[in-house]
C-alpha positions in Angstrom: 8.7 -17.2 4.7 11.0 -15.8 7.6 14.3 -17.9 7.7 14.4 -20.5 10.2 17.4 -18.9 12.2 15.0 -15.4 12.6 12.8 -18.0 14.7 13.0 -18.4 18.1 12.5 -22.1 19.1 9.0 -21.8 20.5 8.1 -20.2 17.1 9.2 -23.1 14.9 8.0 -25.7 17.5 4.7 -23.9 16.6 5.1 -24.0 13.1 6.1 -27.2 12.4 3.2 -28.4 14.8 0.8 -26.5 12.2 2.5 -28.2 9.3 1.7 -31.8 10.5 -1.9 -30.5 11.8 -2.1 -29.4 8.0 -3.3 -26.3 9.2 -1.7 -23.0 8.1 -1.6 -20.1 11.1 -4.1 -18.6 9.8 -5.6 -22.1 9.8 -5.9 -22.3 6.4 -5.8 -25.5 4.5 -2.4 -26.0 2.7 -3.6 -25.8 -0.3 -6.2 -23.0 0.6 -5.8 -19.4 -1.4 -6.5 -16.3 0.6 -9.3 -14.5 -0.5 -8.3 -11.6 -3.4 -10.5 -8.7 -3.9 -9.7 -5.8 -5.9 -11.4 -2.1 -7.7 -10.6 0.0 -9.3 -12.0 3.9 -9.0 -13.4 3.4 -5.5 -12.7 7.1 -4.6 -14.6 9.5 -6.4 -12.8 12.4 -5.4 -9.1 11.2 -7.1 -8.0 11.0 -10.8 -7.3 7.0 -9.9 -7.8 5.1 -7.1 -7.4 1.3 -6.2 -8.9 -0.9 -3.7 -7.1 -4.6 -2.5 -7.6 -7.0 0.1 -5.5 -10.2 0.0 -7.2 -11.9 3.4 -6.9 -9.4 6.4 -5.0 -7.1 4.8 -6.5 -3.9 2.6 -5.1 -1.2 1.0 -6.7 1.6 -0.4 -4.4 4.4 -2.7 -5.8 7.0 -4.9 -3.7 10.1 -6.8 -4.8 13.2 -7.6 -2.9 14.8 -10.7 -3.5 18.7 -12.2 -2.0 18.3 -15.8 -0.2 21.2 -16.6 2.8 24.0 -16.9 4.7 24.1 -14.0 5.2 28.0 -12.1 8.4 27.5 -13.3 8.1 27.4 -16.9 4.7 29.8 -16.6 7.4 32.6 -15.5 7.0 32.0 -11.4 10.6 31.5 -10.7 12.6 29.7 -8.8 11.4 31.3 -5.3 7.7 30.0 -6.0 9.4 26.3 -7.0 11.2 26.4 -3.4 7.7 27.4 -1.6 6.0 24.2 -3.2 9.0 22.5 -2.7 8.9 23.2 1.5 5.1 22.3 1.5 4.4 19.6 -0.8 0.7 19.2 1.4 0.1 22.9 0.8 0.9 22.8 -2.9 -1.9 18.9 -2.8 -4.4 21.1 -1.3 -4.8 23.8 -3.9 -5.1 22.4 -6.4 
């Protein structure tokens, strides 16, 4: 909860009215929970990927990982490390 100073007074006027309505903002019950939902592997496409939704907010996050030696230790060098290294979205794309 935001500390009563960051409030302007119209904002805690409104809040404390919501308090002894027994209504939340979201006009929730006090003791009323916000919905959870969560999944796991919703994106077929990554190598892990999440679902969550805690009322009206969702976030979805996958990861795509390719196990193995780096150009680096395969004998690339350090120019081909500094190529991946200027574009990271190039390097996520071909693989």
């Amino acid at each position: 909860m935001a500390a009563a100073h960051l409030l302007s007074p119209g904002e805690r006027l409104w809040h404390a009215g919501g308090f002894a309505a027994g209504v939340r903002v979201d006009g929730r019950a006090p003791g009323e929970l916000r919905r959870v939902y969560a999944a796991a592997g919703v994106l077929p496409a990554a190598a892990g990927s999440a679902e969550v939704r805690l009322g009206g907010t969702h976030v979805i996050v996958g990861v795509k990982v390719r196990v193995g030696m780096g150009q680096w230790a395969a004998g690339g060098g350090a120019d081909s490390d500094r190529a991946a290294a200027a574009d990271p979205l190039a390097l996520l794309l071909s693989s």
